[in-house]
Structures are given as structure tokens and as C-alpha cells.
N, CA, C and O atoms as a DFTB+ gen file, in Angstrom:
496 C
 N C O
     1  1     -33.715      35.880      16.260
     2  2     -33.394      36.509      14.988
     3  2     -33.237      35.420      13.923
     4  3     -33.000      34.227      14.118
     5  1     -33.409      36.036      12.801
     6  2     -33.528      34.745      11.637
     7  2     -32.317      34.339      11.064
     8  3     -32.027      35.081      10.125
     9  1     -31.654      33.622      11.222
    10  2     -30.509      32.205      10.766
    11  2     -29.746      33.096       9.851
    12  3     -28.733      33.767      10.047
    13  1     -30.629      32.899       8.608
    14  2     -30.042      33.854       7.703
    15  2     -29.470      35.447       7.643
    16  3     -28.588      35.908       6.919
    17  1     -30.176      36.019       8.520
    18  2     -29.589      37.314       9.048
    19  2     -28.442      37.110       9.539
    20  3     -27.373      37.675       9.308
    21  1     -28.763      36.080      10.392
    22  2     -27.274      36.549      11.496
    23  2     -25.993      36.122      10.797
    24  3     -24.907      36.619      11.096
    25  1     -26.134      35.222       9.891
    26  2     -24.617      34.640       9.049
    27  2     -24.733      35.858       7.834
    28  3     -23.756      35.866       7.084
    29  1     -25.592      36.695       7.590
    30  2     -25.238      37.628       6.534
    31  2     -24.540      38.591       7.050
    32  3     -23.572      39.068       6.456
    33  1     -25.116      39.183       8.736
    34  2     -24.049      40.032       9.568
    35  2     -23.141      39.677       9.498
    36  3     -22.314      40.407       8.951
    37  1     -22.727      38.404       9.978
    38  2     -21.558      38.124      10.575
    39  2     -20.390      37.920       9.995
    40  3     -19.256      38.092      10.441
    41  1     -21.004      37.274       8.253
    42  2     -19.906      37.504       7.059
    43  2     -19.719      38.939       6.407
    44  3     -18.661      39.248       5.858
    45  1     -20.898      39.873       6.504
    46  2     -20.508      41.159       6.224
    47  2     -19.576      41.757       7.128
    48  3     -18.636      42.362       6.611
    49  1     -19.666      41.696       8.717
    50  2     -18.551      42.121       9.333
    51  2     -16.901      41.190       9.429
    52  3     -15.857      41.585       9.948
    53  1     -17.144      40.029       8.810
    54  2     -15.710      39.647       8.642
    55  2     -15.318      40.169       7.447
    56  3     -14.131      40.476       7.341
    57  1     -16.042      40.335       6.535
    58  2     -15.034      40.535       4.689
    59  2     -14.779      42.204       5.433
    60  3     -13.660      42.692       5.268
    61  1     -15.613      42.856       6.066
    62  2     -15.040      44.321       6.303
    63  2     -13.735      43.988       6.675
    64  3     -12.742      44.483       6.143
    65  1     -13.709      43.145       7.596
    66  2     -12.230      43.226       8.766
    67  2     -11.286      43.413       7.550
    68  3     -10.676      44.388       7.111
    69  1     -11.422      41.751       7.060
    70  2     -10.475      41.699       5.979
    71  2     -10.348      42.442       5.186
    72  3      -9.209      42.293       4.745
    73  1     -11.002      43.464       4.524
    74  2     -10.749      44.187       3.744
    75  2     -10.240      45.463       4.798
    76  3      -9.537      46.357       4.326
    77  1     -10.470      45.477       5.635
    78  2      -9.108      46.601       6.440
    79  2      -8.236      46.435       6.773
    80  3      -7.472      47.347       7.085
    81  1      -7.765      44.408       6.916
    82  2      -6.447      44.402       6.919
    83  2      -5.785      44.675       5.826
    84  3      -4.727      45.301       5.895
    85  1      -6.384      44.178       4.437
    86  2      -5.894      44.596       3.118
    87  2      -5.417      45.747       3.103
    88  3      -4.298      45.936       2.627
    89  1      -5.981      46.514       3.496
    90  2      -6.310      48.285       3.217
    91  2      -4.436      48.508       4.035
    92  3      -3.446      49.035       3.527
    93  1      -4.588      47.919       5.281
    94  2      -3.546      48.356       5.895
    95  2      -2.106      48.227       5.616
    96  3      -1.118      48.961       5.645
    97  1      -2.464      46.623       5.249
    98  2      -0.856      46.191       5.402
    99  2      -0.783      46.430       3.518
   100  3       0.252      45.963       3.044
   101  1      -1.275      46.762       2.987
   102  2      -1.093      46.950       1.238
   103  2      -0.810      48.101       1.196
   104  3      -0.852      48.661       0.101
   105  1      -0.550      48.603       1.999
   106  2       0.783      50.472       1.577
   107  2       1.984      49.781       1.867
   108  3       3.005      50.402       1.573
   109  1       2.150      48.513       2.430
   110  2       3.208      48.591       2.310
   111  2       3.565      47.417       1.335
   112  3       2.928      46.388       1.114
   113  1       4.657      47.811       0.854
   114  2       5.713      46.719      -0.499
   115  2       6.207      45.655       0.023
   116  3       7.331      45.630       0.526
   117  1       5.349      44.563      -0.045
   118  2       5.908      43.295       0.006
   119  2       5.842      42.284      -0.716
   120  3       5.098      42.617      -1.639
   121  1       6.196      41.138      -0.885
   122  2       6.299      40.311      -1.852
   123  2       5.811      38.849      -1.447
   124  3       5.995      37.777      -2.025
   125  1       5.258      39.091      -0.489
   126  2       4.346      38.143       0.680
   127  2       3.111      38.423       0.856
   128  3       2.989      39.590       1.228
   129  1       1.840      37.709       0.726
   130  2       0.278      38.168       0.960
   131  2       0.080      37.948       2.493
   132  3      -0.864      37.276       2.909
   133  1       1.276      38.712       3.580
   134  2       0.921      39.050       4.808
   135  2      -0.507      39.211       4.938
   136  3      -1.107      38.285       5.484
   137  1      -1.099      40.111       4.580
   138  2      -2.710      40.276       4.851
   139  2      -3.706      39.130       4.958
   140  3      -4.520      38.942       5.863
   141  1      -3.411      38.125       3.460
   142  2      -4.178      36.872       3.908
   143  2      -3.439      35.866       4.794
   144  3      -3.861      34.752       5.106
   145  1      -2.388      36.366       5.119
   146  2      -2.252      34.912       5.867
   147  2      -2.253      35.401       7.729
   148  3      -2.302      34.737       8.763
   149  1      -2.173      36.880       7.433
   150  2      -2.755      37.617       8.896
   151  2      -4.405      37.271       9.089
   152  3      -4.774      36.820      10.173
   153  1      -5.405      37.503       7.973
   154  2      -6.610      37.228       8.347
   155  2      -7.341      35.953       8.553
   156  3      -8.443      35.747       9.062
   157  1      -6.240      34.934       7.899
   158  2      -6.334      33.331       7.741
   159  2      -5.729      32.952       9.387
   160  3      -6.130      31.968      10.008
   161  1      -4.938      33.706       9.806
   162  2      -4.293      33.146      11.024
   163  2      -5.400      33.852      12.326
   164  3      -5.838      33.406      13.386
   165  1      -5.524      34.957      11.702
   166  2      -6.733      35.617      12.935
   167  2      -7.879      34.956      13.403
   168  3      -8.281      34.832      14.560
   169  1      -8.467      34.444      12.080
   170  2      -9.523      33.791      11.769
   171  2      -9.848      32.339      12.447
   172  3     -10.841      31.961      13.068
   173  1      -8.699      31.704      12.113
   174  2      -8.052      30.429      12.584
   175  2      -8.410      30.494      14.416
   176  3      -9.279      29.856      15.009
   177  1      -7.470      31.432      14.964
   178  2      -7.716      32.125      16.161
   179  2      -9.123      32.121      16.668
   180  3      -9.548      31.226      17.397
   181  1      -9.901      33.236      16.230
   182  2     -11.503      33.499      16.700
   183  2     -11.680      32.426      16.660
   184  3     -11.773      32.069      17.834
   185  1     -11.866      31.143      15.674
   186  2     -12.495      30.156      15.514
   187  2     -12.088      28.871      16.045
   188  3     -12.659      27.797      15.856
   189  1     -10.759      29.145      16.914
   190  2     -11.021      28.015      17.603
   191  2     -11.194      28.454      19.055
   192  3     -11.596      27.652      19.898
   193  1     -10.974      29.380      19.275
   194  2     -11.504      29.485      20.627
   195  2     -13.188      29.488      20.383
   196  3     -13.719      28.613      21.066
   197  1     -14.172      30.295      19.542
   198  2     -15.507      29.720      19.723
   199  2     -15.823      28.265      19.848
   200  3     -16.705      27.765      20.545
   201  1     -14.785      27.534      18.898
   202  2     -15.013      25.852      19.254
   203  2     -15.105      25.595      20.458
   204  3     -16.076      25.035      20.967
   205  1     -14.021      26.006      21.097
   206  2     -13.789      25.911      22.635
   207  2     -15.005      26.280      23.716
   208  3     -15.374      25.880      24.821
   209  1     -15.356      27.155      22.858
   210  2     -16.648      27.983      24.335
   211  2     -17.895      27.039      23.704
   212  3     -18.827      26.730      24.446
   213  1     -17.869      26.592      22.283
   214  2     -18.822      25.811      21.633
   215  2     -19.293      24.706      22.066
   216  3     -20.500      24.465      22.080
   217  1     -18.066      23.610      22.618
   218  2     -17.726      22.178      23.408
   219  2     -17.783      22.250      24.197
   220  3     -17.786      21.139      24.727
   221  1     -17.876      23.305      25.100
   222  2     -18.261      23.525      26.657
   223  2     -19.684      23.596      26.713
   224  3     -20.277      23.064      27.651
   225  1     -20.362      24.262      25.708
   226  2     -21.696      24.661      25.381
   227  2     -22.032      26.373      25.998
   228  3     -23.168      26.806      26.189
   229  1     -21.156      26.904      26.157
   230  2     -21.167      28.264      26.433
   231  2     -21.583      29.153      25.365
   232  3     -21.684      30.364      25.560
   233  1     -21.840      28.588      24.196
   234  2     -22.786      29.812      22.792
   235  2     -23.923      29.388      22.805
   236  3     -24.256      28.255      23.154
   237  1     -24.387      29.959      22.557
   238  2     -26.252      29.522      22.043
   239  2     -25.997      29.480      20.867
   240  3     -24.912      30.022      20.653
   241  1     -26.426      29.132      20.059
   242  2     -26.970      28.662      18.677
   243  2     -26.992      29.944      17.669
   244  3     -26.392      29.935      16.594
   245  1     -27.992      31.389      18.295
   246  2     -27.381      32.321      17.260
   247  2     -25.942      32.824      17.341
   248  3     -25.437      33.462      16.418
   249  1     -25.295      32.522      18.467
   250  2     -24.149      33.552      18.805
   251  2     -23.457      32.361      17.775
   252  3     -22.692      32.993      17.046
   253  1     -23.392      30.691      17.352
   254  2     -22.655      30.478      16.622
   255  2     -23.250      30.670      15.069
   256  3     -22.504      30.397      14.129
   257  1     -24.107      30.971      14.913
   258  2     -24.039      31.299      13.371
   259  2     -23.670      32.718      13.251
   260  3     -23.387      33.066      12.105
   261  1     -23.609      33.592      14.139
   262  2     -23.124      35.425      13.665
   263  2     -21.680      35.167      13.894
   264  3     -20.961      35.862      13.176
   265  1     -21.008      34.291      14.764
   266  2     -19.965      34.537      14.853
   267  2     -18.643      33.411      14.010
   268  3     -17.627      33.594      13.340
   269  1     -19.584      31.975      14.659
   270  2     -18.427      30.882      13.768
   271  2     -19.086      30.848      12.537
   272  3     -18.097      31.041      11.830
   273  1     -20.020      30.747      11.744
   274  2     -20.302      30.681      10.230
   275  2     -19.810      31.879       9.594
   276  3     -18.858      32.049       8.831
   277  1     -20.984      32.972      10.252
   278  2     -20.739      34.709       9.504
   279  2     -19.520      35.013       9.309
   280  3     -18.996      35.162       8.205
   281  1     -18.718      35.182      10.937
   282  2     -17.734      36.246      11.018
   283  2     -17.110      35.536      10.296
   284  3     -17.011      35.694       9.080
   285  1     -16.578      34.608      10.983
   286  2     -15.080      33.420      10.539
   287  2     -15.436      33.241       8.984
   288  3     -14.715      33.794       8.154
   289  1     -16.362      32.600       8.644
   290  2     -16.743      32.713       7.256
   291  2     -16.308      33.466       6.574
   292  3     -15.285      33.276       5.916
   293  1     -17.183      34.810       6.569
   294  2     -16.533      35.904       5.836
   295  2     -15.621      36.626       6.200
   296  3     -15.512      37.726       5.659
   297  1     -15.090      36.398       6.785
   298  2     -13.451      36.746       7.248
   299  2     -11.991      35.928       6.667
   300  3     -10.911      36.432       6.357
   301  1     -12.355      34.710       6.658
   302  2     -11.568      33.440       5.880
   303  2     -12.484      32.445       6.129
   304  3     -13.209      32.399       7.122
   305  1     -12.451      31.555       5.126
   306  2     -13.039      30.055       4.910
   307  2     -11.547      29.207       5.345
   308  3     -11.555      28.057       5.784
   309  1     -10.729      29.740       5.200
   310  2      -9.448      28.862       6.082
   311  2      -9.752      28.438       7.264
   312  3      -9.412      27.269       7.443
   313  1     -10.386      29.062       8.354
   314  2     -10.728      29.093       9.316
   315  2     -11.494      27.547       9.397
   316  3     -11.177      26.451       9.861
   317  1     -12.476      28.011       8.800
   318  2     -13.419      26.701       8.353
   319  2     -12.846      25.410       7.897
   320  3     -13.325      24.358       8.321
   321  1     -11.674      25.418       6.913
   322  2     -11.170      24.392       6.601
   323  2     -10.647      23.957       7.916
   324  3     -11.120      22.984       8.503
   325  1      -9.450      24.833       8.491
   326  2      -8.373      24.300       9.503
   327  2      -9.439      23.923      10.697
   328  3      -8.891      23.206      11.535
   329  1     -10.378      24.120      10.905
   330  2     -11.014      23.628      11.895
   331  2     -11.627      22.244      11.597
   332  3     -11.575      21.318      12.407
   333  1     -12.322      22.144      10.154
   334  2     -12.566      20.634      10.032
   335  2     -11.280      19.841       9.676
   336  3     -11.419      18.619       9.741
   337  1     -10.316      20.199       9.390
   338  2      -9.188      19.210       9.182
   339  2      -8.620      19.012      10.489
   340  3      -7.932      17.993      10.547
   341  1      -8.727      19.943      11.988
   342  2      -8.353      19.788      12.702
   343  2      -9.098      18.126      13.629
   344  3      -8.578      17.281      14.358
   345  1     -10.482      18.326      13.096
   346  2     -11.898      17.664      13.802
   347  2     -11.445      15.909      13.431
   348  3     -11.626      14.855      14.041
   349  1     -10.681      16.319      11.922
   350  2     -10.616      14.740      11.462
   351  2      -9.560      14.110      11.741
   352  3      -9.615      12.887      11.616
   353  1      -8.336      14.701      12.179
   354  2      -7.227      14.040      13.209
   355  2      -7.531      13.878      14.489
   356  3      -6.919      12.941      15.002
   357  1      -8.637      14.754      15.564
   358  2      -8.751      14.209      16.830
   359  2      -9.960      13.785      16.569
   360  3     -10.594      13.693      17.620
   361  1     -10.657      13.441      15.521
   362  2     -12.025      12.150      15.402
   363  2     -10.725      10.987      15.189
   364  3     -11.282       9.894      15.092
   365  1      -9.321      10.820      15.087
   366  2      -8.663       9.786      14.549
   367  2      -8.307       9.396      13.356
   368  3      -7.481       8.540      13.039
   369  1      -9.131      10.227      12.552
   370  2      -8.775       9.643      11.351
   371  2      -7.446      11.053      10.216
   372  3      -7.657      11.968       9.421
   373  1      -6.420      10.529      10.722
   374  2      -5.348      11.587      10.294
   375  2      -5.407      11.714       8.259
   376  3      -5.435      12.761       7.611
   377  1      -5.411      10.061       7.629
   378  2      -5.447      10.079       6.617
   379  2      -6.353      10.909       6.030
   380  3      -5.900      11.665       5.172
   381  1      -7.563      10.964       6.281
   382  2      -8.916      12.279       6.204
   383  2      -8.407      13.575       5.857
   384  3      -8.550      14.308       4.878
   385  1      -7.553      13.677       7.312
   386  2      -7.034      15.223       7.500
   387  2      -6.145      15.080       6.859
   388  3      -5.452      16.019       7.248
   389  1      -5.453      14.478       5.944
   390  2      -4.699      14.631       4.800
   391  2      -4.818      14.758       3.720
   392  3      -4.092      15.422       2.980
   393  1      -5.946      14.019       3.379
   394  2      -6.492      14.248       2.376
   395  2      -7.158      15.227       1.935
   396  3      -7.392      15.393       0.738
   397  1      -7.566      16.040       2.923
   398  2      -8.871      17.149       3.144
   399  2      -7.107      18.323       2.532
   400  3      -6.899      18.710       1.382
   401  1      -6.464      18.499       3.402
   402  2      -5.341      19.642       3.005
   403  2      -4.891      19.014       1.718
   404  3      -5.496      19.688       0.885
   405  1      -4.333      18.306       1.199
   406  2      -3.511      17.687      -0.398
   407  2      -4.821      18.457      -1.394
   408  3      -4.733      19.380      -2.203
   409  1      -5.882      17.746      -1.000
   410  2      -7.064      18.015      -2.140
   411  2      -7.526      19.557      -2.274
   412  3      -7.638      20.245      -3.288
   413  1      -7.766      19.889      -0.861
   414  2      -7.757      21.346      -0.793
   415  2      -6.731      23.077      -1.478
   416  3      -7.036      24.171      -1.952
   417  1      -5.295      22.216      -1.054
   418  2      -4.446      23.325      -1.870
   419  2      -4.514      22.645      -3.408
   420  3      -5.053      23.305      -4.296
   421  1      -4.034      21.492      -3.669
   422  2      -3.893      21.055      -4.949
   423  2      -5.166      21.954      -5.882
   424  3      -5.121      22.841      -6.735
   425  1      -6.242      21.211      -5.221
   426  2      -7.821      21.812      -6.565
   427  2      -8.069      23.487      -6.252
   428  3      -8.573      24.293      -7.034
   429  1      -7.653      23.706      -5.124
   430  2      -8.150      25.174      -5.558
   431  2      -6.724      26.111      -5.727
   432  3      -6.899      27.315      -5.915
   433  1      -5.426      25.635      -5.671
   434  2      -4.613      26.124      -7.464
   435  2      -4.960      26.383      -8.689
   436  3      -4.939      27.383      -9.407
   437  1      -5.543      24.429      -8.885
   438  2      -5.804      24.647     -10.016
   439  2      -6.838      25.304     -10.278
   440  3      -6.781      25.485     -11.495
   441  1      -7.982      25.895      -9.788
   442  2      -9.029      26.157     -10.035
   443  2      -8.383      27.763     -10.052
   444  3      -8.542      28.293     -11.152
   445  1      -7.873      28.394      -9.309
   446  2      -7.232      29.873      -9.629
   447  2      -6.757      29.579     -11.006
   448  3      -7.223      30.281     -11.903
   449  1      -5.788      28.524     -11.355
   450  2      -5.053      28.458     -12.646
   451  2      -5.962      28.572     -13.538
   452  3      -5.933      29.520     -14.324
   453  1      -7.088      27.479     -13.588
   454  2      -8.333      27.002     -14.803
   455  2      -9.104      28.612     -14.969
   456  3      -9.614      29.035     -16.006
   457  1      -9.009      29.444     -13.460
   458  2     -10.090      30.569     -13.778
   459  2      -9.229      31.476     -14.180
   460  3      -9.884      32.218     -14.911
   461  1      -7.878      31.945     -14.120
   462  2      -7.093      32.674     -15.261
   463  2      -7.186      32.511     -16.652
   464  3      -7.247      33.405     -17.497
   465  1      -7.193      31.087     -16.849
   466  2      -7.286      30.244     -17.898
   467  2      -8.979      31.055     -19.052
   468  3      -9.118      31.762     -20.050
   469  1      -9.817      30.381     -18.109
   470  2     -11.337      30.748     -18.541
   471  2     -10.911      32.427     -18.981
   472  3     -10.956      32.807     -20.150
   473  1     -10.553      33.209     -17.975
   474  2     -10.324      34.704     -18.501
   475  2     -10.030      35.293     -19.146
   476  3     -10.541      36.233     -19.756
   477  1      -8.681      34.616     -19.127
   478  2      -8.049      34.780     -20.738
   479  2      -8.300      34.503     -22.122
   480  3      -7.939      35.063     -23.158
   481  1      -9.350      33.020     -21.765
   482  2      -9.662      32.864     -23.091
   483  2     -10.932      34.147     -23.501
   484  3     -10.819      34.838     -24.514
   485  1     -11.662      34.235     -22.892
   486  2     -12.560      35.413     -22.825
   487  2     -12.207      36.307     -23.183
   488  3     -12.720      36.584     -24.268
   489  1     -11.610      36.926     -22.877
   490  2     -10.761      38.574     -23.354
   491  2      -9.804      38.457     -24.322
   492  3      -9.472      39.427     -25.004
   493  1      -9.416      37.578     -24.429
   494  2      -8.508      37.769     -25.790
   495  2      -9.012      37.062     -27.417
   496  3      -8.303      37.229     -28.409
């Protein structure tokens, strides 16, 4: 099957998930984004155990693009991060994996902040 198919499945069936955890846990009133940090932690989950069956060599090649690019992908890109920040403390290099999380929450704050920013100036 073609590359591109299978990571378009596989992110169409993760943003579904996520958008049914949304669906679920958003009747209820909280003051916590439980949902993303349920689908960021789920995600996290699937994706390191495929690492696991990955390093053994137990996936073939499409089963990791429908499942570790697509699903995990479009399910959370956290997934994706915490797995390469995980890669760059047991490659040894911890400062990496520090840098990779500091730079990561820091710029994409600001980049939520800058794109409120852009919006506002727009509409008003």
C-alpha cells in the first residue's frame, strides 16, 4: 500500500480518537485539559511500546507508518516529541534532551501567544 495512504489512515484514525476523548471528558467541568494530557499520555503509551516491537524488528515498515507516524501522529505529536527526547538521553546526550523540551514548551507558547496575537490584530 502507498506510504502516503497509510500515514493519512493512520492520522485520520488518531485525530478521531482524540476528538472522542474531547467529546467525552468535555461534559464534564474542569479546569484542567484532562483530555489532552489523557491523549498525550495514551499516545506516549502506543508509541512506545511500537518502539519496542520496532527494536526487536517485529513491524514491517507499513505497520510503522499507519501506526507510529499516522496513528500516534494524529493522535498527539507529543508522542513524537517524548519519544525523540527520550532517543537523545539513551543516545547519551541528556543536554539534547534538554534542550529539545526548554525549546519545545518555551517556542510553542510563544507561538500560541504570537498566534492570538496575529488574530487579534486581524479582527479588531
Amino acid at each position: 500500500m502507498n506510504t502516503w495512504l497509510l500515514v493519512f489512515l493512520g492520522g485520520g484514525i488518531g485525530s478521531i480518537c482524540r476528538f472522542a476523548i474531547a467529546q467525552l471528558l468535555g461534559t464534564l467541568s474542569l479546569h484542567f485539559p484532562w483530555a489532552t494530557l489523557f491523549a498525550n499520555l495514551i499516545s506516549c503509551l502506543v508509541l512506545g511500546y511500537l518502539l519496542g516491537l520496532s527494536g526487536r524488528g517485529l513491524m514491517d515498515q507499513n505497520l510503522k507508518y499507519l501506526l507510529m507516524t499516522g496513528f500516534c501522529g494524529g493522535f498527539s505529536t507529543f508522542s513524537t516529541f517524548s519519544g525523540e527526547t527520550l532517543g537523545l538521553f539513551q543516545k547519551g546526550q541528556p543536554e539534547l534532551g534538554l534542550l529539545n523540551i526548554g525549546l519545545s514548551v518555551a517556542l510553542c507558547l510563544f507561538c500560541i501567544f504570537l498566534g492570538l496575537k496575529i488574530e487579534e490584530a486581524w479582527l479588531h
